[in-house]
C-alpha positions in Angstrom: 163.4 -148.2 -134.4 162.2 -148.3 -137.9 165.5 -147.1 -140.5 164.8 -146.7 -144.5 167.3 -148.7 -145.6 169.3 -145.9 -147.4 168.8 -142.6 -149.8 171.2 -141.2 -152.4 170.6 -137.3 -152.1 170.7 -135.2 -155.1 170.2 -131.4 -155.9 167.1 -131.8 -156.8 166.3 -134.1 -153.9 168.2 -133.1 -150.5 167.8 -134.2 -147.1 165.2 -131.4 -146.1 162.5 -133.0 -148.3 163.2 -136.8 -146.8 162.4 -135.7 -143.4 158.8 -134.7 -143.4 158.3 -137.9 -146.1 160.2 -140.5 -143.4 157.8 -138.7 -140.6 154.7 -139.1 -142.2 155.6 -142.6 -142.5 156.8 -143.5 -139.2 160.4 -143.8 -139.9 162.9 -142.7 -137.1 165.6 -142.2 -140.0 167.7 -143.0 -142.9 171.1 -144.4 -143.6 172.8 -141.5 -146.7 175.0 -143.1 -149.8 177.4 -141.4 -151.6 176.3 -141.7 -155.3 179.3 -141.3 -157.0 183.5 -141.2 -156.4 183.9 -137.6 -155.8 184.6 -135.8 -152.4 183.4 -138.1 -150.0 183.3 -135.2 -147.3 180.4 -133.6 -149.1 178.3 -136.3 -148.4 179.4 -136.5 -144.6 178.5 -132.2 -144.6 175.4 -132.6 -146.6 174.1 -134.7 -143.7 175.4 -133.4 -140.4 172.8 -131.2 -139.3 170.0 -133.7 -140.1 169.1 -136.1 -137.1 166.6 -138.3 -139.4 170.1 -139.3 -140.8 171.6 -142.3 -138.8 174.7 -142.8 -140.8 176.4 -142.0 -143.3 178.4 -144.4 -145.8 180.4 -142.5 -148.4 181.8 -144.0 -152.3 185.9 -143.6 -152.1 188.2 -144.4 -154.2 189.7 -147.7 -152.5 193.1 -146.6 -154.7 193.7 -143.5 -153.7 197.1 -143.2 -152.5 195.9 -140.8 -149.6 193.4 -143.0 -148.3 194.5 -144.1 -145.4 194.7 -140.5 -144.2 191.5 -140.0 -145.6 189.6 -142.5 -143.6 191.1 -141.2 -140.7 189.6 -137.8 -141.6 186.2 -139.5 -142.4 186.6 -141.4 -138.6 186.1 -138.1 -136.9 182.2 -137.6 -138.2 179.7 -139.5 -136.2 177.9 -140.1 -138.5 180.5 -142.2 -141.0 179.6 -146.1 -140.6 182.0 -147.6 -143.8 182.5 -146.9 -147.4 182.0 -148.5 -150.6 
């Protein structure tokens, strides 16, 4: 299995247009990153319905004083591998 190491998505560049470019080169997928501290869940929505994407590995705040509930939350997607 051959995995691009990871893509930040962006408005102007979302999942859709990585999947024919990962195809063409013989990639089976992609690992997502969140770009920035907001909603992690976003990140973990923007990706479910897209199978190139292996995992998923949203930016938290580590200080939130809600986080352990919220990586509870993030648990229950398939696709959530870690945070940073």
């Amino acid at each position: 299995m051959r995995i691009d190491s990871f893509q930040y998505f962006t408005p102007e560049h979302p999942p859709e247009h990585l999947g024919p470019i990962l195809a063409r080169n013989r990639f089976d997928g992609s690992i997502a990153i969140g770009a920035d501290s907001g909603d992690p869940r976003e990140l973990l929505t923007l990706v479910r319905d897209h199978d190139f994407v292996q995992a998923a590995i949203p930016c938290i705040d580590l200080g939130d004083s809600k986080l352990t509930l919220l990586l509870d939350e993030l648990g229950q997607s398939p696709k959530f591998r870690g945070v940073f």
